[in-house]
C-alpha positions as CSV (number, residue, x, y, z in Angstrom):
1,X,-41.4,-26.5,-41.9
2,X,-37.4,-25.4,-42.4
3,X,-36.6,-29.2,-41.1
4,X,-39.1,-30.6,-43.7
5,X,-37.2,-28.3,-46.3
6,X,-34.0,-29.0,-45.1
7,X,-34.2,-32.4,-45.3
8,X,-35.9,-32.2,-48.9
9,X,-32.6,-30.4,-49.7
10,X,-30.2,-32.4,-48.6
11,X,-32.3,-35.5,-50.2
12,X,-31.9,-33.7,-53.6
13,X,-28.1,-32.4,-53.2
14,X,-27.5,-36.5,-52.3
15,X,-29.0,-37.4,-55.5
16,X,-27.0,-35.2,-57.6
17,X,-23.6,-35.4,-55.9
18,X,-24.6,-39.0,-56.9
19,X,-25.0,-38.7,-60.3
20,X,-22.0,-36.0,-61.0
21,X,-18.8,-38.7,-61.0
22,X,-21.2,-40.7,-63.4
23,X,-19.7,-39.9,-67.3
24,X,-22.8,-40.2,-70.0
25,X,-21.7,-43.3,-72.0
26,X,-23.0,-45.6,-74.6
27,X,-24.2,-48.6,-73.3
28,X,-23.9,-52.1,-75.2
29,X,-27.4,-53.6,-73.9
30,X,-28.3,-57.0,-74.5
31,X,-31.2,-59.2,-73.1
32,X,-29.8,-59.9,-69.6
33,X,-27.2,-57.4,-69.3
34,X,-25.9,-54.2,-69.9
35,X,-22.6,-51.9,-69.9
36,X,-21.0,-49.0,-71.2
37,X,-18.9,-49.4,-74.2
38,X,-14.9,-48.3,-74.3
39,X,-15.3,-44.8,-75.7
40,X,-15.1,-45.0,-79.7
41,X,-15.5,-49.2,-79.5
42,X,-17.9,-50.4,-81.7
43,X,-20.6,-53.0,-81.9
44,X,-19.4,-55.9,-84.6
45,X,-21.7,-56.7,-86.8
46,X,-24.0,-59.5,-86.6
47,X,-22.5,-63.2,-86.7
48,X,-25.4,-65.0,-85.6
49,X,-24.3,-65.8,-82.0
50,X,-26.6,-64.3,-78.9
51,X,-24.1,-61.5,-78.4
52,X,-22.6,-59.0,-80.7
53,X,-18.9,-58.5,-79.5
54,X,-17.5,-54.7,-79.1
55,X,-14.0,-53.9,-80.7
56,X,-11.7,-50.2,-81.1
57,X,-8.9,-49.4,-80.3
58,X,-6.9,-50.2,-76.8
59,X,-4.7,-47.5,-74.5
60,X,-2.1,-47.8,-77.2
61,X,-4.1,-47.7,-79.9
62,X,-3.8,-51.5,-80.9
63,X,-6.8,-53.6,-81.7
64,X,-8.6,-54.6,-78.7
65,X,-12.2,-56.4,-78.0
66,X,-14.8,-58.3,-75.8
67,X,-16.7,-61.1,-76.2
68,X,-19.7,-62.4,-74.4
69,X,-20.7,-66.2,-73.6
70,X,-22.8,-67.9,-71.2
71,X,-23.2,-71.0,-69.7
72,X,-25.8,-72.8,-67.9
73,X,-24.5,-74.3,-64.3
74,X,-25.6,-74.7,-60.7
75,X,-22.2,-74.8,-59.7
76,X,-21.4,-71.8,-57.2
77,X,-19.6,-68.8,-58.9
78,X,-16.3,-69.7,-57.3
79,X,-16.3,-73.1,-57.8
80,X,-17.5,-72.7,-61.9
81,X,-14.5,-69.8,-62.5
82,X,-12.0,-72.1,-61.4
83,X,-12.8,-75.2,-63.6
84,X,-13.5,-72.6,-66.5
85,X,-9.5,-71.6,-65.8
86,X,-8.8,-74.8,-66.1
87,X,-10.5,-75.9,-69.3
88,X,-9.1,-72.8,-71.0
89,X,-5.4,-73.7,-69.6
90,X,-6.2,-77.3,-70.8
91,X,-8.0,-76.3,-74.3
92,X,-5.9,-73.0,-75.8
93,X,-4.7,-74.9,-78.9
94,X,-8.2,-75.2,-79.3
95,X,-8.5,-71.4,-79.2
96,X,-5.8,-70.8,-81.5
97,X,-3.2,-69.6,-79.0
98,X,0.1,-71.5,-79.4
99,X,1.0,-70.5,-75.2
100,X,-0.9,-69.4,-71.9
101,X,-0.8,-68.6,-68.5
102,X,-2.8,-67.8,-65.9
103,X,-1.5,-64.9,-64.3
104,X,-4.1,-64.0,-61.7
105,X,-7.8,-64.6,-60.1
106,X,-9.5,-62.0,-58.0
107,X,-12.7,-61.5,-56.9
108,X,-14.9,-58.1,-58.3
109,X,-17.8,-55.8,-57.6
110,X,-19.1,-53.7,-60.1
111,X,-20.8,-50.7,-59.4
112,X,-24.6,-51.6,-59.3
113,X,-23.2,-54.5,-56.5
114,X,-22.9,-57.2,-59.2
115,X,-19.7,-59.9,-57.3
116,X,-18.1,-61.7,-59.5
117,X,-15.0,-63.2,-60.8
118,X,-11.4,-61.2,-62.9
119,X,-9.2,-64.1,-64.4
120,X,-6.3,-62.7,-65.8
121,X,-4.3,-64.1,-68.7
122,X,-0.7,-63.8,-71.1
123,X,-1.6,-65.6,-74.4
124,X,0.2,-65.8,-77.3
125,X,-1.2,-66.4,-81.1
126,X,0.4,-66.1,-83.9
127,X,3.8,-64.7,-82.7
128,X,1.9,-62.3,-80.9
129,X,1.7,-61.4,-77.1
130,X,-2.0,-60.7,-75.8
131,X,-3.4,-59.7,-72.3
132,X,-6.5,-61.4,-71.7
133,X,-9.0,-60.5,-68.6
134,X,-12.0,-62.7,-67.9
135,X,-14.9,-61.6,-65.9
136,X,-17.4,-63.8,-64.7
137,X,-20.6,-63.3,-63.1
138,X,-23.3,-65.5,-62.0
139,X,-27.4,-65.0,-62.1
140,X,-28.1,-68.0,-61.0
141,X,-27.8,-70.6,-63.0
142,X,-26.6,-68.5,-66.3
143,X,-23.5,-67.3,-65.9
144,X,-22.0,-64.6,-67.8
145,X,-18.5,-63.9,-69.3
146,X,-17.1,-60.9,-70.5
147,X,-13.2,-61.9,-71.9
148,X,-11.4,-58.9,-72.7
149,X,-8.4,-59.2,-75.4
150,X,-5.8,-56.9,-76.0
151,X,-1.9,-56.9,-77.2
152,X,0.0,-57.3,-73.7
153,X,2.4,-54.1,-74.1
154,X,-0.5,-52.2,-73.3
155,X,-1.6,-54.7,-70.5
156,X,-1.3,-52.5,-67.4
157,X,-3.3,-49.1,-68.8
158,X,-5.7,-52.2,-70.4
159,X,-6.3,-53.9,-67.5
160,X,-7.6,-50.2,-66.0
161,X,-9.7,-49.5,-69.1
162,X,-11.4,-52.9,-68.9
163,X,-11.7,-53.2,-65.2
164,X,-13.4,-49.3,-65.6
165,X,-15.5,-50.6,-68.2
166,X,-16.7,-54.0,-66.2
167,X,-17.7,-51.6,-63.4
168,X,-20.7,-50.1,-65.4
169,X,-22.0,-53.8,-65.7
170,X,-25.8,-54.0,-64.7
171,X,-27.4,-57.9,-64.8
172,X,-31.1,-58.5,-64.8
173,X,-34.0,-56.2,-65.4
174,X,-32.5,-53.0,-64.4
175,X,-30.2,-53.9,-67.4
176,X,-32.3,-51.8,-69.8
């Protein structure tokens, strides 16, 4: 009987140790996907597109926001992220960015076990320097970015604020 109560113990201390590093947040939740929002970002308003886009204010308190996009493609997540780098380093005119580099590609794992991809960018539009980090992750065939724009003075504290924020992603049904 203490072994049964013991263990019952130990089982419910686990499960709140668990939970205690984990900050309440507001989660952006939309129909595949879910994370929590920068603290005081904001969803956009409605322009139509599958995803609402989330904007506030970065580490320095500069504009900042994320976008959301998928694709459909059987191509392996690896393989996908790097001909996505190089359509973007091909296409920025397109985007309206007058310069860009790729600075950096690294492989991430959010915290419900989610792998995917960071791609890590210096833009510049309109006589202004912006750090860009791309996160791309695969269910299945859909794949999912998350692009991440800020002003690149603040690009180290950024970089921490999005890659904290990209941690909280959840994909699939345990999204909601």
């Amino acid at each position: 009987m203490v072994n049964r109560i013991f263990v019952i113990a130990v089982v419910i201390i686990g499960l709140a140790a668990a939970g205690v590093g984990q900050a309440p947040c507001t989660r952006y939740v939309a129909a595949a996907f879910s994370m929590c929002q920068p603290a005081g970002w904001a969803v956009d308003a409605d322009d139509g597109s599958a995803f609402k886009s989330l904007s506030g204010k970065n580490s320095g308190g500069k504009n900042a926001n994320v976008n959301f996009t998928e694709a459909d493609n059987d191509a392996n997540l690896s393989d996908f992220v790097d001909e996505a780098n190089k359509y973007t380093l091909e296409h920025y005119v397109e985007a309206g960015l007058s310069s860009i580099k790729l600075v950096g590609r690294t492989a991430v794992v959010t915290d419900s076990s989610e792998k995917g991809f960071k791609s890590t960018f210096l833009e510049e539009a309109q006589g202004h320097k912006l750090f860009g980090a791309q996160y791309v992750f695969s269910d299945g065939k859909k794949k999912l970015f998350v692009t991440f724009t800020s002003l690149d003075p603040q690009a180290d504290a950024d970089e921490r604020l999005f890659d904290a924020t990209i941690k909280t992603l959840v994909i699939g049904p345990a999204a909601h």
